[in-house]
N, CA, C and O atoms as a GROMACS GRO file, in nm:
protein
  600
    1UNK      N    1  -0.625  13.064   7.077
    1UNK     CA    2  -0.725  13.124   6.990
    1UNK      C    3  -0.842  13.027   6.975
    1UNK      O    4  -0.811  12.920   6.922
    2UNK      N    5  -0.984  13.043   7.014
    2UNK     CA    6  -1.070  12.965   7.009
    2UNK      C    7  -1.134  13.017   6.837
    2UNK      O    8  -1.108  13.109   6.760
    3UNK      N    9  -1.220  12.904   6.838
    3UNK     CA   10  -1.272  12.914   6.676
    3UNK      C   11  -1.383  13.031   6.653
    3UNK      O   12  -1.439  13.068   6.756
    4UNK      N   13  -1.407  13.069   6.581
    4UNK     CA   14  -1.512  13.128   6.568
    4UNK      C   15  -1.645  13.062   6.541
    4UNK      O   16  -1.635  12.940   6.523
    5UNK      N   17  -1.757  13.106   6.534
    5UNK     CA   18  -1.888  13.090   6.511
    5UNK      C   19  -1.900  13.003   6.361
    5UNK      O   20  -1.953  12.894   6.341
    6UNK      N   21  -1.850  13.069   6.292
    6UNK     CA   22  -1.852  13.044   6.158
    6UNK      C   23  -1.773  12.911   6.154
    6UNK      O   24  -1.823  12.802   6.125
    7UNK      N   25  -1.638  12.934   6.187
    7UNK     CA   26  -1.547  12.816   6.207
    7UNK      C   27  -1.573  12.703   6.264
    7UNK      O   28  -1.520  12.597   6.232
    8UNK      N   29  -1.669  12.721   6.365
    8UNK     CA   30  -1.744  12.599   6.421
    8UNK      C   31  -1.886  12.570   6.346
    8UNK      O   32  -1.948  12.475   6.393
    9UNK      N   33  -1.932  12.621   6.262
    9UNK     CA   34  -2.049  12.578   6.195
    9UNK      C   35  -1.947  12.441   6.061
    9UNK      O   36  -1.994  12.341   6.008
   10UNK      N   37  -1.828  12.491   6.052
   10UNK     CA   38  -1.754  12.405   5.932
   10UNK      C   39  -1.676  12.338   6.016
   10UNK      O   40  -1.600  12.253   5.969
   11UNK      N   41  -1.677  12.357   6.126
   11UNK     CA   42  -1.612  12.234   6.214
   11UNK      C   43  -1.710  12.074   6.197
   11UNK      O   44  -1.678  11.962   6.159
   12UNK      N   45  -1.853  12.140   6.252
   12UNK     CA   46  -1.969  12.021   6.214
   12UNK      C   47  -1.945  12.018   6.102
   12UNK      O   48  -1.830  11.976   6.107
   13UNK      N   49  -1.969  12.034   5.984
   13UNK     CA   50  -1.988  11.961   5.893
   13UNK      C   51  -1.880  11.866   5.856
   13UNK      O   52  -1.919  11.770   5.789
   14UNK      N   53  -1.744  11.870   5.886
   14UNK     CA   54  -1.613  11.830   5.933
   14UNK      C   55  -1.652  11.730   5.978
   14UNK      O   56  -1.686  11.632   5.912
   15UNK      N   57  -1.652  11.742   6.120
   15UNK     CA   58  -1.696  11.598   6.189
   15UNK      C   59  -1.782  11.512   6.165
   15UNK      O   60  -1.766  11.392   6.189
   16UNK      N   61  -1.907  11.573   6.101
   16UNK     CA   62  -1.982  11.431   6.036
   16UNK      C   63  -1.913  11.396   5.942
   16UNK      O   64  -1.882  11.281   5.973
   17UNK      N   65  -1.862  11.422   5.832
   17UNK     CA   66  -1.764  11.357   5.743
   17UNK      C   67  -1.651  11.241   5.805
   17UNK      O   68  -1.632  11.131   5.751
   18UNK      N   69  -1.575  11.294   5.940
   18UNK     CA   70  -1.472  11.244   5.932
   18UNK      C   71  -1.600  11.119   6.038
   18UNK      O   72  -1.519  11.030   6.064
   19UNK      N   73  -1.686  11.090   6.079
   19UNK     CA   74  -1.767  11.042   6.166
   19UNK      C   75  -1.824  10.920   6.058
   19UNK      O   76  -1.834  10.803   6.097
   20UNK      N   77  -1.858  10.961   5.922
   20UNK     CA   78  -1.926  10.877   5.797
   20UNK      C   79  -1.810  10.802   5.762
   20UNK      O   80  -1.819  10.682   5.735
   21UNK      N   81  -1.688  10.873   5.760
   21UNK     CA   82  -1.560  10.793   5.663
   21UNK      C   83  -1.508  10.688   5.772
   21UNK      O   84  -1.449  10.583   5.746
   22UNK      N   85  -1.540  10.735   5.892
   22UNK     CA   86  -1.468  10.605   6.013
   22UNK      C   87  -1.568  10.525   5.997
   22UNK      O   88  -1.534  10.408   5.981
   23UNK      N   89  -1.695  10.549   5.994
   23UNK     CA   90  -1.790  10.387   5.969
   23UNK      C   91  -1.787  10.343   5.879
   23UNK      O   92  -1.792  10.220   5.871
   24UNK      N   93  -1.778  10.414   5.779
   24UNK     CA   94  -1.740  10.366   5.623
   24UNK      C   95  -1.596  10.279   5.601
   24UNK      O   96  -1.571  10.186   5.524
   25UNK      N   97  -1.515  10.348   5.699
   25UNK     CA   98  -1.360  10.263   5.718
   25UNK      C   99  -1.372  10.100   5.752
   25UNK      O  100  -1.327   9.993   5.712
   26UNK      N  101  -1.461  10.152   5.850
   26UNK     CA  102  -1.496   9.973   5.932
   26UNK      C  103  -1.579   9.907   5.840
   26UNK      O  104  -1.559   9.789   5.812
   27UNK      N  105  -1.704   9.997   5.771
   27UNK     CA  106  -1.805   9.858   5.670
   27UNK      C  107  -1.770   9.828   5.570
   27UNK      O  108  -1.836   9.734   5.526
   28UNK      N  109  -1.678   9.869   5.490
   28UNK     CA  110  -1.580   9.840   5.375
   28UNK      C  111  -1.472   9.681   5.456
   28UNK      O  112  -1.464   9.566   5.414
   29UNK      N  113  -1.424   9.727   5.546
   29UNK     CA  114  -1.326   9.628   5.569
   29UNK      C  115  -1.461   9.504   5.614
   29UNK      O  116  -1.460   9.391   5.564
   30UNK      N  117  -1.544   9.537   5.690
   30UNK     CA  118  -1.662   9.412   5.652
   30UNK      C  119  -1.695   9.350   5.514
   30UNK      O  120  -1.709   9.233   5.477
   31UNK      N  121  -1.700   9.441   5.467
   31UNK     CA  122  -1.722   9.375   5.345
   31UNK      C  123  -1.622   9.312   5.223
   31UNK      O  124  -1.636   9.226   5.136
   32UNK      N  125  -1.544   9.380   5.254
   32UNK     CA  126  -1.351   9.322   5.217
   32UNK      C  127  -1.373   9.150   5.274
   32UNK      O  128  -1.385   9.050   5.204
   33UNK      N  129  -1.372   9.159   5.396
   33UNK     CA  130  -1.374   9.027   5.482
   33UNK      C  131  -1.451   8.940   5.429
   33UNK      O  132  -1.399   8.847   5.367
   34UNK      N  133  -1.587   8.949   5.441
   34UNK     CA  134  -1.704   8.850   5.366
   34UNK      C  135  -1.732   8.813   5.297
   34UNK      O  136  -1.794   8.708   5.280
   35UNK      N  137  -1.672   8.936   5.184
   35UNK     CA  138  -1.757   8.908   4.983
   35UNK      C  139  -1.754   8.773   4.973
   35UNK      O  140  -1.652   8.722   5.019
   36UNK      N  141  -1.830   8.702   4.930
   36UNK     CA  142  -1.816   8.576   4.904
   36UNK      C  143  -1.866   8.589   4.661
   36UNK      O  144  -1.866   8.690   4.591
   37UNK      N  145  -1.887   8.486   4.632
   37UNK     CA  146  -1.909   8.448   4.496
   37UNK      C  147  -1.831   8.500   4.391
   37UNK      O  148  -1.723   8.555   4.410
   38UNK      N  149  -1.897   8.481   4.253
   38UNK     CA  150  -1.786   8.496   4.130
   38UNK      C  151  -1.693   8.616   4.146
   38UNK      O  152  -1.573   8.611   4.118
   39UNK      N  153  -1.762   8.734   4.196
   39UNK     CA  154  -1.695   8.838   4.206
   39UNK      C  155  -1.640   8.861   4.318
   39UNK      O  156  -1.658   8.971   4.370
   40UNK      N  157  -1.568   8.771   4.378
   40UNK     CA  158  -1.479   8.773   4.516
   40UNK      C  159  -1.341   8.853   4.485
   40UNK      O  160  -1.297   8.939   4.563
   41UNK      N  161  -1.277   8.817   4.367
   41UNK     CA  162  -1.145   8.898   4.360
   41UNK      C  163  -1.160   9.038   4.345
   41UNK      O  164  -1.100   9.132   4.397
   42UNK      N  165  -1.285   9.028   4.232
   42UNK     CA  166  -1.289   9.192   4.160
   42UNK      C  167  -1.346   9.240   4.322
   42UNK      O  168  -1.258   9.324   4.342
   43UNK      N  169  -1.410   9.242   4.419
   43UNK     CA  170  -1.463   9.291   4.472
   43UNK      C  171  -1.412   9.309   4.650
   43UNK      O  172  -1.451   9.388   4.735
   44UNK      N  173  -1.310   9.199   4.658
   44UNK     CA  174  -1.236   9.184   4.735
   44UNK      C  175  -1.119   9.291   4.730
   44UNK      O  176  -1.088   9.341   4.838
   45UNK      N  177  -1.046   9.333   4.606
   45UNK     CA  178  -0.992   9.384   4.581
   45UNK      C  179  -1.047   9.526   4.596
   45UNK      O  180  -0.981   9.612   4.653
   46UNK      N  181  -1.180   9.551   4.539
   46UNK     CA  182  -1.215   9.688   4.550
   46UNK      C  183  -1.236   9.761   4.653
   46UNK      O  184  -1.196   9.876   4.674
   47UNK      N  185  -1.321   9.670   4.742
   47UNK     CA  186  -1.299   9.731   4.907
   47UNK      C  187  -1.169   9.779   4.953
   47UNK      O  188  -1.142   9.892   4.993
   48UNK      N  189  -1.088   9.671   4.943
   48UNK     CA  190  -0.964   9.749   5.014
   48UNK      C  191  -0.918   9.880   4.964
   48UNK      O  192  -0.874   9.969   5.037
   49UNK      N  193  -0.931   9.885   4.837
   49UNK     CA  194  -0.893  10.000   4.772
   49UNK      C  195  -0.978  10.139   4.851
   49UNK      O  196  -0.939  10.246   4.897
   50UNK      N  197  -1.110  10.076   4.838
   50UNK     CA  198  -1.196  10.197   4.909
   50UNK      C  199  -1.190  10.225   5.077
   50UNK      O  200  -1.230  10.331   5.126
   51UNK      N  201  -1.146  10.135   5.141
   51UNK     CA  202  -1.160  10.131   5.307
   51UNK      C  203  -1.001  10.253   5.296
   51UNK      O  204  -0.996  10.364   5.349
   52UNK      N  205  -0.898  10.193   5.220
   52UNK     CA  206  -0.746  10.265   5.226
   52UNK      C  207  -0.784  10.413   5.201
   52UNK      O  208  -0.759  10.500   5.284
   53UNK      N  209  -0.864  10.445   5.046
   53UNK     CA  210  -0.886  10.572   5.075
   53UNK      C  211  -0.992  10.632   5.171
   53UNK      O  212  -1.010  10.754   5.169
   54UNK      N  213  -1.048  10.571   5.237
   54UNK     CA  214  -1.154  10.612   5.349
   54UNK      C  215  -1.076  10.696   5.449
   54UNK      O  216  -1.081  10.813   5.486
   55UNK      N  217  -0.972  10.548   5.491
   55UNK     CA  218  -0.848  10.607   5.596
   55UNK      C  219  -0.808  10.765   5.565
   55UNK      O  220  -0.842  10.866   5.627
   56UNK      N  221  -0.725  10.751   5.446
   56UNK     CA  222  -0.688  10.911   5.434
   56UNK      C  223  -0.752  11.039   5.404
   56UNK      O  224  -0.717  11.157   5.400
   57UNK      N  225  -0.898  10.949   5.375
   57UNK     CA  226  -0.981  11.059   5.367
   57UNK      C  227  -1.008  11.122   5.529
   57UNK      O  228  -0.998  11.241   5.561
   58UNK      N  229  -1.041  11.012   5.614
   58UNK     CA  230  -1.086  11.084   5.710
   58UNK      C  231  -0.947  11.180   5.814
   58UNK      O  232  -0.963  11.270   5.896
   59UNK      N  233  -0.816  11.110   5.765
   59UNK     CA  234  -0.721  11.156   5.865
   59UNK      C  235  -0.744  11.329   5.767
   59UNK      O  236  -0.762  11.436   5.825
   60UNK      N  237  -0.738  11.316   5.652
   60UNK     CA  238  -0.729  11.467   5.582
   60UNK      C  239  -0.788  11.549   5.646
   60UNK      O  240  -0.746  11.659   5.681
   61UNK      N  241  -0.959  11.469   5.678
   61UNK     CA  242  -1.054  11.618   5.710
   61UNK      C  243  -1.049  11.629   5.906
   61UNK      O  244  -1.108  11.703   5.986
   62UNK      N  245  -0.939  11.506   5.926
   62UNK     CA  246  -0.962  11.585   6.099
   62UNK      C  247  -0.852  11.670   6.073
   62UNK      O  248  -0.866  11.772   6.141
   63UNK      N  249  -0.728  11.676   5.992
   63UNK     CA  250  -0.638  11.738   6.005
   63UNK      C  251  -0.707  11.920   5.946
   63UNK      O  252  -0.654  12.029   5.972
   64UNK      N  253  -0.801  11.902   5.884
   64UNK     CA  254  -0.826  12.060   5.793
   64UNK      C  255  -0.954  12.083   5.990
   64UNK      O  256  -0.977  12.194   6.039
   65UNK      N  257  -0.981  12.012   6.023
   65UNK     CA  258  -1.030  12.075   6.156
   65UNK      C  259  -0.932  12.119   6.268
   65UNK      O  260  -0.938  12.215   6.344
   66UNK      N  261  -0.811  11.991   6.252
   66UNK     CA  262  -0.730  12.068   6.378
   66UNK      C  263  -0.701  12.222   6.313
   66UNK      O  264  -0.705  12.320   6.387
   67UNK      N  265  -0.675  12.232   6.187
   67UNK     CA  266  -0.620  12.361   6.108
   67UNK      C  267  -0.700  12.474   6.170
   67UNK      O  268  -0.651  12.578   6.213
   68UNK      N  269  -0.798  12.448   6.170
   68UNK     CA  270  -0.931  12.552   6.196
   68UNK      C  271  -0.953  12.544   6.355
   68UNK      O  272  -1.060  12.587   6.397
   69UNK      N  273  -0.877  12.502   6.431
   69UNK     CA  274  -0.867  12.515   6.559
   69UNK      C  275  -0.995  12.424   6.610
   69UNK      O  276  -1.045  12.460   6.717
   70UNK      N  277  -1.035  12.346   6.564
   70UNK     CA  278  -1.139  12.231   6.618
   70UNK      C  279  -1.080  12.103   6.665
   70UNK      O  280  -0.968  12.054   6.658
   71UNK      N  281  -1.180  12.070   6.709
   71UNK     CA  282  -1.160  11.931   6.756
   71UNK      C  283  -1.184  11.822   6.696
   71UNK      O  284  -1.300  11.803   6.732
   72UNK      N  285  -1.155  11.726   6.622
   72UNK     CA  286  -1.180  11.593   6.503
   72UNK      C  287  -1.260  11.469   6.644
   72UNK      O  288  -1.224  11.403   6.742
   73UNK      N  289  -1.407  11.508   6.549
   73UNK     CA  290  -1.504  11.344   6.629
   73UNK      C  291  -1.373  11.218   6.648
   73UNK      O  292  -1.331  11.171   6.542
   74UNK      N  293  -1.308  11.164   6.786
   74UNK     CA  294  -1.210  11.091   6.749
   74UNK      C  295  -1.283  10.930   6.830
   74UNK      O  296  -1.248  10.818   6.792
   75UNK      N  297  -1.371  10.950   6.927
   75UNK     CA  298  -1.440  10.834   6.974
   75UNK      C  299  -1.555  10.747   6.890
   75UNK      O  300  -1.629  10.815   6.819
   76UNK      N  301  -1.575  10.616   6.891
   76UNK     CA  302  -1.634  10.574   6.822
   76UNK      C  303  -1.772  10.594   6.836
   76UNK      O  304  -1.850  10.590   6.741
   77UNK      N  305  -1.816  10.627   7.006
   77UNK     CA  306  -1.951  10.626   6.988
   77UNK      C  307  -2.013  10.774   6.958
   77UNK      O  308  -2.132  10.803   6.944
   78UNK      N  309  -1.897  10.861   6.954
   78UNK     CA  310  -1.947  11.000   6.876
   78UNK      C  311  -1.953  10.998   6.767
   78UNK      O  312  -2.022  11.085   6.714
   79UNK      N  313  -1.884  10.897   6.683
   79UNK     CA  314  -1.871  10.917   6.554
   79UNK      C  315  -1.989  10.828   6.487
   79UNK      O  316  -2.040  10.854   6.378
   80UNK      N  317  -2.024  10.718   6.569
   80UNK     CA  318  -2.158  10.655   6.560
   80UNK      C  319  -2.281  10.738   6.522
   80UNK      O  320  -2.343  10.724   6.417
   81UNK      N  321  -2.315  10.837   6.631
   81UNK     CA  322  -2.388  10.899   6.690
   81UNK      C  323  -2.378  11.020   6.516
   81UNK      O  324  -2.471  11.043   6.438
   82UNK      N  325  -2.256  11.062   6.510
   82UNK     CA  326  -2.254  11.172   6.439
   82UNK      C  327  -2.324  11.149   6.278
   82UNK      O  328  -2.381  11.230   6.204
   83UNK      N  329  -2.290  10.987   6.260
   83UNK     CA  330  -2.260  10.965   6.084
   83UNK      C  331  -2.397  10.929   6.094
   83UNK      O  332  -2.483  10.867   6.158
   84UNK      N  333  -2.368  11.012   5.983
   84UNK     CA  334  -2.538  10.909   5.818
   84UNK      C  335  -2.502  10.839   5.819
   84UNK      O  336  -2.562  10.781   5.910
   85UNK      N  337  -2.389  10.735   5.759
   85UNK     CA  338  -2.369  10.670   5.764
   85UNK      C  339  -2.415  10.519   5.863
   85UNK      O  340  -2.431  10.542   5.983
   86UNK      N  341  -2.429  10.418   5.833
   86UNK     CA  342  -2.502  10.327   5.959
   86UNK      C  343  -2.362  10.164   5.917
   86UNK      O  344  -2.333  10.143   5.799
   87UNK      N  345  -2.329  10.117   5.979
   87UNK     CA  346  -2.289  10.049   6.038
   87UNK      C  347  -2.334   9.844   5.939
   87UNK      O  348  -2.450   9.804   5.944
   88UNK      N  349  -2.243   9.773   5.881
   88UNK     CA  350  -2.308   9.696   5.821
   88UNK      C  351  -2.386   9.603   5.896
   88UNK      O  352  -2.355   9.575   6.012
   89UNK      N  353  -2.472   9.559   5.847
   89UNK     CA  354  -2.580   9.427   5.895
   89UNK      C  355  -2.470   9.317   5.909
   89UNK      O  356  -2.452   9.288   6.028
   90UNK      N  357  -2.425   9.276   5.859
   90UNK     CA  358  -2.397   9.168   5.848
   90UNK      C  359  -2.474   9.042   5.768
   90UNK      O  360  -2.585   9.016   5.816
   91UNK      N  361  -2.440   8.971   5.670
   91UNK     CA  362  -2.462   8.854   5.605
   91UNK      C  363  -2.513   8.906   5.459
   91UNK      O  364  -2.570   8.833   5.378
   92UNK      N  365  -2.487   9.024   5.440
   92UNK     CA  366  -2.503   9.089   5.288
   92UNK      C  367  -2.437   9.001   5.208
   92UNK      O  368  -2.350   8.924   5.249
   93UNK      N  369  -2.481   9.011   5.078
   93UNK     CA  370  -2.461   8.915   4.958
   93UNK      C  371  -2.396   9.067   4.869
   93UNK      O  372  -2.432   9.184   4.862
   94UNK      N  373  -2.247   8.960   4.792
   94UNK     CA  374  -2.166   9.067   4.711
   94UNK      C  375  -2.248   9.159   4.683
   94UNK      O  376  -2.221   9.270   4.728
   95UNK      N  377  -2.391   9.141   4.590
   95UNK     CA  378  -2.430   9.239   4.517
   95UNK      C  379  -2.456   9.346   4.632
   95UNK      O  380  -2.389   9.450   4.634
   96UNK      N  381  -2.574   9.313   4.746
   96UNK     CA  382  -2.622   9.436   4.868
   96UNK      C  383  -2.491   9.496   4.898
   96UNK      O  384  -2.479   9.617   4.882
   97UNK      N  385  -2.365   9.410   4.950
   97UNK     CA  386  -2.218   9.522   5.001
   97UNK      C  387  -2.221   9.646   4.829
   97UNK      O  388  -2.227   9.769   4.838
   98UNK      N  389  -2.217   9.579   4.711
   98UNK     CA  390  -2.228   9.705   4.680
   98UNK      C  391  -2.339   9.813   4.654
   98UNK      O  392  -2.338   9.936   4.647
   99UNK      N  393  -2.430   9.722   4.644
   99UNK     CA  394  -2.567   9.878   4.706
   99UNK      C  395  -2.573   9.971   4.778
   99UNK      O  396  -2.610  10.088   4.772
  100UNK      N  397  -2.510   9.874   4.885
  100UNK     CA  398  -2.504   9.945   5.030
  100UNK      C  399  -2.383  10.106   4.970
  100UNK      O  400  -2.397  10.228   4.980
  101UNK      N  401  -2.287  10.025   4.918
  101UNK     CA  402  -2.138  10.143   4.922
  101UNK      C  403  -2.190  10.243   4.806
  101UNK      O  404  -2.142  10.356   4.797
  102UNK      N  405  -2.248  10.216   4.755
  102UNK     CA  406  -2.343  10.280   4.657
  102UNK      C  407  -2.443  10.424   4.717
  102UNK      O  408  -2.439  10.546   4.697
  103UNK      N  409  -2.549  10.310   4.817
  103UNK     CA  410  -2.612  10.440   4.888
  103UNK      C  411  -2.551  10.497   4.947
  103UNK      O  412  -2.563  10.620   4.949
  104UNK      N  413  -2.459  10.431   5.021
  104UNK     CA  414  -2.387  10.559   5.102
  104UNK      C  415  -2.261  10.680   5.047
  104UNK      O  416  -2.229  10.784   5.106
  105UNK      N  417  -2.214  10.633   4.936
  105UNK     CA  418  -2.144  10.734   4.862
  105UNK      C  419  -2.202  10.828   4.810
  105UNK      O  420  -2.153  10.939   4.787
  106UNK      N  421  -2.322  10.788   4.782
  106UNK     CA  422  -2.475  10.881   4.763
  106UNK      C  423  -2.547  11.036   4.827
  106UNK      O  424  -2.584  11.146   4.788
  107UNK      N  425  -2.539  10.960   4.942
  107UNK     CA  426  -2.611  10.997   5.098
  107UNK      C  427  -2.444  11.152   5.124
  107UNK      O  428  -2.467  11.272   5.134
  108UNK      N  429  -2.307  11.093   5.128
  108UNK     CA  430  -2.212  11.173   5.150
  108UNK      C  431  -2.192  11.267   5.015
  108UNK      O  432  -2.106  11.356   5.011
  109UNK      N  433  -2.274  11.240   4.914
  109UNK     CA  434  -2.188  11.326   4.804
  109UNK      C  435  -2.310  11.464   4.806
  109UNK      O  436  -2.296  11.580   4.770
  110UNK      N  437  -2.420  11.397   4.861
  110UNK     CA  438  -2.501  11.524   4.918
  110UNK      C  439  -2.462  11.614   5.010
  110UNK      O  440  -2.467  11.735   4.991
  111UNK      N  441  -2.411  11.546   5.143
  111UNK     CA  442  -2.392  11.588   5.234
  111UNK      C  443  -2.236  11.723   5.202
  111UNK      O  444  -2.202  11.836   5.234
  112UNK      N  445  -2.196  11.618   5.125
  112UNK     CA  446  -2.027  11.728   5.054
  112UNK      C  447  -2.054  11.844   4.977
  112UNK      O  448  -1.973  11.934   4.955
  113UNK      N  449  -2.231  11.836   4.916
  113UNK     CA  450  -2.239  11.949   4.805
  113UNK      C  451  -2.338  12.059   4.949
  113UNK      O  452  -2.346  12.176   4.910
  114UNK      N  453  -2.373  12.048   5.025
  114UNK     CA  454  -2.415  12.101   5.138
  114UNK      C  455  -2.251  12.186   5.222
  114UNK      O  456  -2.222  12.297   5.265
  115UNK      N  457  -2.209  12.105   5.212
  115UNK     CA  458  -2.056  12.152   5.312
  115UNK      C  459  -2.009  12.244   5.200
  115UNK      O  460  -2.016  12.366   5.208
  116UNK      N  461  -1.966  12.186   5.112
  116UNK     CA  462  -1.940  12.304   5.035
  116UNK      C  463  -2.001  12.443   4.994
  116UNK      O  464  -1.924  12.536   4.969
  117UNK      N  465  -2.130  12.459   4.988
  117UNK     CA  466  -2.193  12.594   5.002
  117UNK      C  467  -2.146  12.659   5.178
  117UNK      O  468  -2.139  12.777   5.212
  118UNK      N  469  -2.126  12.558   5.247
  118UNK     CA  470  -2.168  12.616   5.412
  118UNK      C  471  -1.966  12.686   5.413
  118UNK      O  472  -1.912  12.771   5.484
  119UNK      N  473  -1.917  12.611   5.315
  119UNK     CA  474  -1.747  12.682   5.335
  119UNK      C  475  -1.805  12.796   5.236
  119UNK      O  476  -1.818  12.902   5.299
  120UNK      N  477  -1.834  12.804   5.137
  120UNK     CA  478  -1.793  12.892   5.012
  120UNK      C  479  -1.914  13.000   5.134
  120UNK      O  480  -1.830  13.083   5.167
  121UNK      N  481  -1.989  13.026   5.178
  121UNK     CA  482  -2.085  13.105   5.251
  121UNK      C  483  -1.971  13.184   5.352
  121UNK      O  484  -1.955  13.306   5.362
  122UNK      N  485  -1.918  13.107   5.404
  122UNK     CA  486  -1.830  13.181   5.542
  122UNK      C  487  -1.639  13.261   5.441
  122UNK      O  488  -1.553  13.338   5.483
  123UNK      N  489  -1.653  13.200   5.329
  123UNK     CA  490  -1.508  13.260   5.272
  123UNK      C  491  -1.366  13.145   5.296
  123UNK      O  492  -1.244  13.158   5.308
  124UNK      N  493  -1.484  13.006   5.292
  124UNK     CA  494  -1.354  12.881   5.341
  124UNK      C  495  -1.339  12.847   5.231
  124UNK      O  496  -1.405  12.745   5.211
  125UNK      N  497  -1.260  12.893   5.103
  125UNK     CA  498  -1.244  12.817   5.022
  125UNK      C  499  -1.104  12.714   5.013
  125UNK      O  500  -1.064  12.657   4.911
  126UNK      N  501  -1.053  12.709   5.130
  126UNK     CA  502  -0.934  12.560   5.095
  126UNK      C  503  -1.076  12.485   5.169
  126UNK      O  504  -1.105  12.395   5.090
  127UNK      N  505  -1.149  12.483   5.252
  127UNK     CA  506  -1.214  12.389   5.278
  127UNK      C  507  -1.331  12.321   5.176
  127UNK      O  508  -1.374  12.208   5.154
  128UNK      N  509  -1.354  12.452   5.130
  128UNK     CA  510  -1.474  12.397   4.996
  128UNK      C  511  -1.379  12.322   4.874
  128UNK      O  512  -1.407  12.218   4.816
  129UNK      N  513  -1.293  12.384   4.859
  129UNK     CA  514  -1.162  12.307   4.778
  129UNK      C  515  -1.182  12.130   4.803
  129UNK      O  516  -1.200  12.048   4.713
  130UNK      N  517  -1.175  12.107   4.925
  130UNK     CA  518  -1.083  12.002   4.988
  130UNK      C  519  -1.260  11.901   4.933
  130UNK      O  520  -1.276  11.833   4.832
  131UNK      N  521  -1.332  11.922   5.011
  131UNK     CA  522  -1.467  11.903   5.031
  131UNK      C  523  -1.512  11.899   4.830
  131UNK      O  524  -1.619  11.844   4.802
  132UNK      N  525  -1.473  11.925   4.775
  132UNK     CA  526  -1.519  11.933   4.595
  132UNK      C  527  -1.448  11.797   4.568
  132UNK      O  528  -1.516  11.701   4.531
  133UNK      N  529  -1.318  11.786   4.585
  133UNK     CA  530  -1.224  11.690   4.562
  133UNK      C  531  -1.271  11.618   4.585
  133UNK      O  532  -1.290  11.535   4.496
  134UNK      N  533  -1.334  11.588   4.735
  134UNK     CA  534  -1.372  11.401   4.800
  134UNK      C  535  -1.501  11.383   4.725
  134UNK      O  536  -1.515  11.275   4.667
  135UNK      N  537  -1.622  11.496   4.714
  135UNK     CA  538  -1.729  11.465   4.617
  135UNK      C  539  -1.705  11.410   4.489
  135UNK      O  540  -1.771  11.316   4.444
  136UNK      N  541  -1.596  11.476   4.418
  136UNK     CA  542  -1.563  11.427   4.309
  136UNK      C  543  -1.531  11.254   4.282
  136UNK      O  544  -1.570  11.181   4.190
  137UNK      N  545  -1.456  11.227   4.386
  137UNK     CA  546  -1.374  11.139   4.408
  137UNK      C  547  -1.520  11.031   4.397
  137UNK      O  548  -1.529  10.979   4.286
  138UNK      N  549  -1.605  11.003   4.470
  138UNK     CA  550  -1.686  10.968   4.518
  138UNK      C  551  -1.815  10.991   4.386
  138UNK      O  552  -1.869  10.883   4.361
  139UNK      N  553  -1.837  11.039   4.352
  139UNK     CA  554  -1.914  11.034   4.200
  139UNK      C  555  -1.814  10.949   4.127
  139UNK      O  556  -1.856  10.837   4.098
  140UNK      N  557  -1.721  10.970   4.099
  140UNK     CA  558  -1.649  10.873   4.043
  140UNK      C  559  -1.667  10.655   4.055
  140UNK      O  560  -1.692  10.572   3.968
  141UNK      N  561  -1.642  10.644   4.180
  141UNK     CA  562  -1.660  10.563   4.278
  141UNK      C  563  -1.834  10.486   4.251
  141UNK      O  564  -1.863  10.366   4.261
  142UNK      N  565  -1.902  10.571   4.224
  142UNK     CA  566  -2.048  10.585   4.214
  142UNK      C  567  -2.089  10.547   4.105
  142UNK      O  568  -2.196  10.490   4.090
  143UNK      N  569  -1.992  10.580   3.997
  143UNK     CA  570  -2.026  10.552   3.864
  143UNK      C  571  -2.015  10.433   3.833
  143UNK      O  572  -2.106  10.363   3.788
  144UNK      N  573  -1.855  10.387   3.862
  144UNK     CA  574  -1.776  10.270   3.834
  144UNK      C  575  -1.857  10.137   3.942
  144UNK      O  576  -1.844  10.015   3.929
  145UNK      N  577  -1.930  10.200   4.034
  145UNK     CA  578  -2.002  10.074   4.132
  145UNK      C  579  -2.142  10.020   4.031
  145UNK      O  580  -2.182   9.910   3.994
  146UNK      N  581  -2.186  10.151   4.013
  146UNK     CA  582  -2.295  10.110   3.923
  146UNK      C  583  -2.338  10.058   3.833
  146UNK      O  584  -2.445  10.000   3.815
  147UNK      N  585  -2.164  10.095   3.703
  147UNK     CA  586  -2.134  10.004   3.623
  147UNK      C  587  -2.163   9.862   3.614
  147UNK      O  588  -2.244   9.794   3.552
  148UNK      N  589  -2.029   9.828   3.733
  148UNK     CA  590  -2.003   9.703   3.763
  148UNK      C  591  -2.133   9.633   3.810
  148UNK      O  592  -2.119   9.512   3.791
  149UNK      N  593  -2.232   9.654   3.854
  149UNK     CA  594  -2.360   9.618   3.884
  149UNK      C  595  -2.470   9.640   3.822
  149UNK      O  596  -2.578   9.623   3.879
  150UNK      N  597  -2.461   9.680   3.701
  150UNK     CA  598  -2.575   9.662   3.623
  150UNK      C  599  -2.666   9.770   3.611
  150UNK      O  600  -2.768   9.758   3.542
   0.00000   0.00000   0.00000
């Protein structure tokens, strides 16, 4: 059974997600690695927390694509290619790693309130479901970064 039209319009939006959360997987664990100053534990600690749920975020949304008879972005330079997301510089200072995780939880919680009209439009509501949850998740994330930074 191949996908439909519709099914492949929520396939893309799928794959850039699971395409943002694999670069997001890797610049979190960059920044896990590097944090340097006062806030090395608090912040050392927080990455990992966020790279771990990155992981299951992204295995979730290739698995709601295999569901839908698609194919999950699984190469890196498609998933490069695919994500808003961009890739860290390197030599960021604690505070920029969290700007950075900041804008980009930002940049995806748009992109999630977009996916979610494009499911609730076609009648996908476990996908708009699924897709509310990680936005949520991620405003959350957004709040507590901002906090912690002033």
């Amino acid at each position: 059974m191949s996908p439909t039209t519709a099914t492949m319009s929520i396939v893309d939006v799928l794959n850039k997600q699971v395409a943002n959360w694999s670069v997001l997987y890797m610049k979190l664990h960059h920044f896990h690695w590097y944090v340097k100053g006062a806030d090395f534990f608090t912040l050392h600690a927080k990455f990992e927390e966020l790279y771990t749920e990155a992981g299951s975020t992204m295995d979730l949304l290739a698995e709601r694509i295999l569901a839908l008879k698609g194919k999950p972005a699984s190469m890196l330079k498609d998933q490069l290619s695919l994500a808003s997301v961009k890739e860290a510089k390197g030599g960021e200072s604690a505070d920029q790693m969290v700007k950075a995780t900041i804008a980009d939880f930002e940049t995806m919680i748009g992109e999630l309130e977009k996916g979610v009209e494009a499911a609730e439009k076609e009648g996908d509501s476990s996908t708009a479901d699924m897709l509310t949850g990680i936005r949520t998740s991620l405003e959350k994330h957004v709040w507590m970064l901002q906090a912690f930074s002033g």
